[in-house]
C-alpha positions as CSV (number, residue, x, y, z in Angstrom):
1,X,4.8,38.9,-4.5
2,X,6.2,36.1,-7.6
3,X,8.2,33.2,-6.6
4,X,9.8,31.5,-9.6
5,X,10.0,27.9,-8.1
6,X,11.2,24.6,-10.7
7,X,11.0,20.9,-9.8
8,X,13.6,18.4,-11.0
9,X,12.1,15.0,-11.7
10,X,14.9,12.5,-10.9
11,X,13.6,10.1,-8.6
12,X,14.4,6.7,-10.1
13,X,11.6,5.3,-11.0
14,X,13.1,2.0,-12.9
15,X,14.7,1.3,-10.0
16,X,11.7,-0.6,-7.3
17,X,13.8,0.1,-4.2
18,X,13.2,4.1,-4.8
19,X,10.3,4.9,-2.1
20,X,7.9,7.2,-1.2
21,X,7.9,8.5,2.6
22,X,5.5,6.0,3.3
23,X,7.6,3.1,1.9
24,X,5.9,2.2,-1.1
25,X,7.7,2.1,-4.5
26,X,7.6,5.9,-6.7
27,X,5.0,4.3,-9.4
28,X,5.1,6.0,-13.1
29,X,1.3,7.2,-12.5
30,X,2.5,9.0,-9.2
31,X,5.2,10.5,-11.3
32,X,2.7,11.6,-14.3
33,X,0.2,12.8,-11.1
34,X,3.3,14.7,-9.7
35,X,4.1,16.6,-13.1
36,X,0.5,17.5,-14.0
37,X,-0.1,18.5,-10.3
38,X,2.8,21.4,-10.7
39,X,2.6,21.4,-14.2
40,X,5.2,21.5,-16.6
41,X,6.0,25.3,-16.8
42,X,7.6,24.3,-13.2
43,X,9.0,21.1,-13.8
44,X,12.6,20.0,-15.0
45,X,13.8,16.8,-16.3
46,X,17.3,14.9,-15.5
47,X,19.1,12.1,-15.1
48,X,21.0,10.5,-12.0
49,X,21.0,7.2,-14.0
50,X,24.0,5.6,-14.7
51,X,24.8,3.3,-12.1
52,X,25.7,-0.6,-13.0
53,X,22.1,-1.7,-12.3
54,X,20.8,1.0,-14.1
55,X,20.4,2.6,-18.1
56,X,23.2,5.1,-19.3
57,X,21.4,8.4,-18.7
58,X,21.1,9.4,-22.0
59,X,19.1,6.0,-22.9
60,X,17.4,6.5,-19.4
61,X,16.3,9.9,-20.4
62,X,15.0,8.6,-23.5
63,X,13.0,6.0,-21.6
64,X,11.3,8.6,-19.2
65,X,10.5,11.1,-21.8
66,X,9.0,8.2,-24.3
67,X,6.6,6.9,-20.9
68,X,5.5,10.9,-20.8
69,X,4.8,10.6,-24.6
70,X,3.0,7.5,-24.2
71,X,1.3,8.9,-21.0
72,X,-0.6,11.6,-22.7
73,X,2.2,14.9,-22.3
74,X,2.3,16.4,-26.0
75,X,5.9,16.7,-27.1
76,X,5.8,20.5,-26.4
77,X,5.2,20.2,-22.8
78,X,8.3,17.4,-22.9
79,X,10.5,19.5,-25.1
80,X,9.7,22.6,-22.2
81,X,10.5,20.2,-19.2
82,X,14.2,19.1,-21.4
83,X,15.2,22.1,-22.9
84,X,13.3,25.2,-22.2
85,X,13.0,25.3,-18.2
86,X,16.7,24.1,-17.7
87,X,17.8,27.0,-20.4
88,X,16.2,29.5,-18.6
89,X,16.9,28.6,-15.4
90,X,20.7,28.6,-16.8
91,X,20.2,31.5,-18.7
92,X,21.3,30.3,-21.8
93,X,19.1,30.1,-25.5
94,X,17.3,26.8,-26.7
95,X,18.6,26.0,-30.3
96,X,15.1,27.1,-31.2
97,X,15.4,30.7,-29.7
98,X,19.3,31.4,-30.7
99,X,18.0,30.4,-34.3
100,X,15.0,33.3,-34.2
């Protein structure tokens, strides 16, 4: 039997009162650790940002995918947890794949 199964990333990580179930702040290594764990074939990237206290999503986005960058993902495995997963799971075509 396949289960197709993604995980969306938006736990707030800028944001120290965002916890764990044990109370401690979500750190950016647990977030890396999270992602590799699962990989990024089954991971999804957004946004809930936006808030007053908080980055406009878009620049938040920006922010999360240049820590992954700087955190050792290569830009495909970014550019697969942005664009590809969500696509597929929507059903629609990448830029990249309507283009081909």
């Amino acid at each position: 039997m396949s289960v197709d199964c993604r995980f969306q990333r938006v736990r707030d990580p800028f944001n120290p009162d965002n916890a764990n179930p044990d109370g401690q702040p979500l750190s950016w290594e647990q977030v890396y650790a999270n992602i590799r764990e699962v990989g990024p074939e089954s991971t999804i990237l957004a946004t809930d940002l936006g808030q007053t206290t908080n980055p406009y999503p878009d620049e938040g986005l920006g922010m999360f995918i240049g820590k992954l960058l700087d955190n050792g993902f290569a830009e495909q495995e970014v550019q697969r947890m942005v664009r590809s997963n969500p696509a597929q799971l929507l059903g629609a075509k990448t830029t990249a794949a309507a283009a081909a």
